[in-house]
C-alpha positions as a Python dict, from the first residue, in 0.01 Angstrom:
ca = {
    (1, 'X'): (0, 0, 0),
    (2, 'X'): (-188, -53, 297),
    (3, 'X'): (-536, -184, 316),
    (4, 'X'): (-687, 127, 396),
    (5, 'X'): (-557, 270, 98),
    (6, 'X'): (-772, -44, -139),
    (7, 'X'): (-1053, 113, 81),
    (8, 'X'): (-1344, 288, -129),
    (9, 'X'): (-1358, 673, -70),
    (10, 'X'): (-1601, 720, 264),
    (11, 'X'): (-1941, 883, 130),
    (12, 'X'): (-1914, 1283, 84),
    (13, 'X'): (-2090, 1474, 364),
    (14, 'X'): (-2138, 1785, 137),
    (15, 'X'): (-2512, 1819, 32),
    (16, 'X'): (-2576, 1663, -313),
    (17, 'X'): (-2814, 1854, -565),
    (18, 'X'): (-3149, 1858, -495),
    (19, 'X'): (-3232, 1640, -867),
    (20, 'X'): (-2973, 1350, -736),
    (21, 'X'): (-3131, 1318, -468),
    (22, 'X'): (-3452, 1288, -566),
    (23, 'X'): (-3319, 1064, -816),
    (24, 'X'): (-3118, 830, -583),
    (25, 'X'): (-3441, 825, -386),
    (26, 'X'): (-3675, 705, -642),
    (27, 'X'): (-3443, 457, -759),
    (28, 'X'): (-3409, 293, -459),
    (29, 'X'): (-3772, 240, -405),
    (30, 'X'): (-3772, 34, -734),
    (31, 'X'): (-3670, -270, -669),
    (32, 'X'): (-3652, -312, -1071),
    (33, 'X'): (-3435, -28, -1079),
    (34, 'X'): (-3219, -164, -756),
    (35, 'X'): (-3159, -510, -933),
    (36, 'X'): (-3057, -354, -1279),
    (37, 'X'): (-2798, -138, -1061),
    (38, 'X'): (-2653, -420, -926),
    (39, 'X'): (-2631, -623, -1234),
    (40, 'X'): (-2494, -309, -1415),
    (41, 'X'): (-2260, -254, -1071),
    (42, 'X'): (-2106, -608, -1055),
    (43, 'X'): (-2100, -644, -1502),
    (44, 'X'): (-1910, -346, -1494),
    (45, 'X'): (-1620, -461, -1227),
    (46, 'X'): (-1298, -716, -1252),
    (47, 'X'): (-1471, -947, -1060),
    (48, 'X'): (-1693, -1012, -1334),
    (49, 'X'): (-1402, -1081, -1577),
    (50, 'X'): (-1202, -1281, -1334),
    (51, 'X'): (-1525, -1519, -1300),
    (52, 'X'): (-1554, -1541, -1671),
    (53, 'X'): (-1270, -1620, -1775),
    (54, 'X'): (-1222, -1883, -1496),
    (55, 'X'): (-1594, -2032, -1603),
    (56, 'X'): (-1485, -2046, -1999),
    (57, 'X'): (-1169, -2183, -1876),
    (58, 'X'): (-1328, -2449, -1651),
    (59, 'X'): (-1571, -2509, -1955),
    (60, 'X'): (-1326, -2558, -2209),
    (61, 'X'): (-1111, -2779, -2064),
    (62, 'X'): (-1341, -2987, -1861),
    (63, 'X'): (-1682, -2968, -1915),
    (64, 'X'): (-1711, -3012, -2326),
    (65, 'X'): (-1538, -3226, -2600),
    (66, 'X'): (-1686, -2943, -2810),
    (67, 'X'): (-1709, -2646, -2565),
    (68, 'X'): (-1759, -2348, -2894),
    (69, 'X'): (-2078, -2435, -3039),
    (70, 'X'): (-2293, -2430, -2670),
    (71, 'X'): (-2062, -2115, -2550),
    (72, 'X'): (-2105, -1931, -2788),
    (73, 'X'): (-2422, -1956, -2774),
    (74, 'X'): (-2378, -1885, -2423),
    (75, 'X'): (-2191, -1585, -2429),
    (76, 'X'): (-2422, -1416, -2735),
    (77, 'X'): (-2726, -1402, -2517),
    (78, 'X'): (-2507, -1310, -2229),
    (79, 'X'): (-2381, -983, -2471),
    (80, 'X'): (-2779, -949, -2535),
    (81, 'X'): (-2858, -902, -2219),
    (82, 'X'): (-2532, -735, -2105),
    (83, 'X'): (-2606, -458, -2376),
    (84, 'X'): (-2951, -393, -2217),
    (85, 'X'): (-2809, -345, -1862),
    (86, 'X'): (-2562, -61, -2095),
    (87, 'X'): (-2861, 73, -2201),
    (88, 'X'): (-3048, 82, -1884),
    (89, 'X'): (-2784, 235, -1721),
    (90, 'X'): (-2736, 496, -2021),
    (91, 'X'): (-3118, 625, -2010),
    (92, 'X'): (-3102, 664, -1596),
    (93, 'X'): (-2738, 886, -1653),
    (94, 'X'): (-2961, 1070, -1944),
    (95, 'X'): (-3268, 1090, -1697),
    (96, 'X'): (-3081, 1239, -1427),
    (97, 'X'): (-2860, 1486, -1671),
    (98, 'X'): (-3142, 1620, -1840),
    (99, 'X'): (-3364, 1623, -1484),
    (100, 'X'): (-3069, 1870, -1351),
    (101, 'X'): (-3048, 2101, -1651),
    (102, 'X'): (-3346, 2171, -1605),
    (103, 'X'): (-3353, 2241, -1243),
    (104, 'X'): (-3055, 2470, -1292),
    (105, 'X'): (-3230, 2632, -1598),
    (106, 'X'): (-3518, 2730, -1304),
    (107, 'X'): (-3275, 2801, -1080),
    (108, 'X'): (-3054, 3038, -1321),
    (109, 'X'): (-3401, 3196, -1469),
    (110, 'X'): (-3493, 3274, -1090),
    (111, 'X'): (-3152, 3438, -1003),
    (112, 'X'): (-3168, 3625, -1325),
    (113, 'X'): (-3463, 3757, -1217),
    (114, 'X'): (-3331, 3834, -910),
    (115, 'X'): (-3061, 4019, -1029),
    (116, 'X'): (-3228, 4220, -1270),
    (117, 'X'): (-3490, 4334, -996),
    (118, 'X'): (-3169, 4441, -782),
    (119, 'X'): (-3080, 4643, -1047),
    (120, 'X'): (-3341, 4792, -1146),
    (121, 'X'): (-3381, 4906, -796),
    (122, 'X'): (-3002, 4971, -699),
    (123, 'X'): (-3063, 5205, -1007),
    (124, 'X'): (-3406, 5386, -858),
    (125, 'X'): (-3222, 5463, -527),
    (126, 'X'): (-2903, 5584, -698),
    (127, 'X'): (-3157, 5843, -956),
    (128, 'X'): (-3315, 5907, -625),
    (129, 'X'): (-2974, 5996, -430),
    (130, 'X'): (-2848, 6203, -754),
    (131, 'X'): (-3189, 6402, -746),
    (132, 'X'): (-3169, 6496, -374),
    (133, 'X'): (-2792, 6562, -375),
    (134, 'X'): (-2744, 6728, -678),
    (135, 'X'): (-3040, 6871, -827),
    (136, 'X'): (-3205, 6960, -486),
    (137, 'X'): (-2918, 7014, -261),
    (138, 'X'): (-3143, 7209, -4),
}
């Protein structure tokens, strides 16, 4: 494989929905938001477990007689605060879901509407052609 082919996909050109985007906008005026993205971003990549297990290796082997009692320690409040970055980033994909359902719910309700109104008028001009065709041909 070349290295073009490692490359991330380019960004997609295509208009996003109108709830992402407001979305992606107001979380990148957070800086909160931003920060928890990018801890959630890099937790959630191989780079993270490459650098972990190269620090507990490291630790292990050089810098404790008794490495367990202090890493473990360690690594539980790193799984405390890893499972609130989960979290985080669980609520925002709920946020966003439930933001476009209902956006599409409006959007269905209006073309629904729309429809119906089409219809109901589609069937008013076709009465109307029947009545001058057929009933009063003259």
């Amino acid at each position: 494989m070349t290295d073009s082919q490692h490359d991330a996909p380019a960004p997609s050109t295509s208009p996003s929905h109108p709830v992402v985007a407001a979305f992606h906008q107001q979380r990148a005026a957070d800086v909160q938001l931003r920060v928890a993205d990018a801890v959630t971003a890099f937790a959630g990549s191989m780079m993270f477990v490459y650098l972990h297990a190269a620090v507990f290796v490291v630790w292990m082997l050089f810098a404790e007689s008794t490495p367990w009692p202090t890493l473990t320690l360690i690594v539980s409040l790193e799984a405390i605060f890893l499972s609130t970055f989960v979290m985080i980033g669980q609520n925002r994909q709920s946020a966003l879901a439930q933001a476009k359902a209902d956006h599409d719910f409006v959007a269905q309700e209006l073309e629904l509407q729309t429809n119906t109104d089409l219809t109901r008028e589609i069937h008013r001009l076709t009465e109307e052609l029947h009545r001058r065709l057929v009933t009063d041909p003259a």
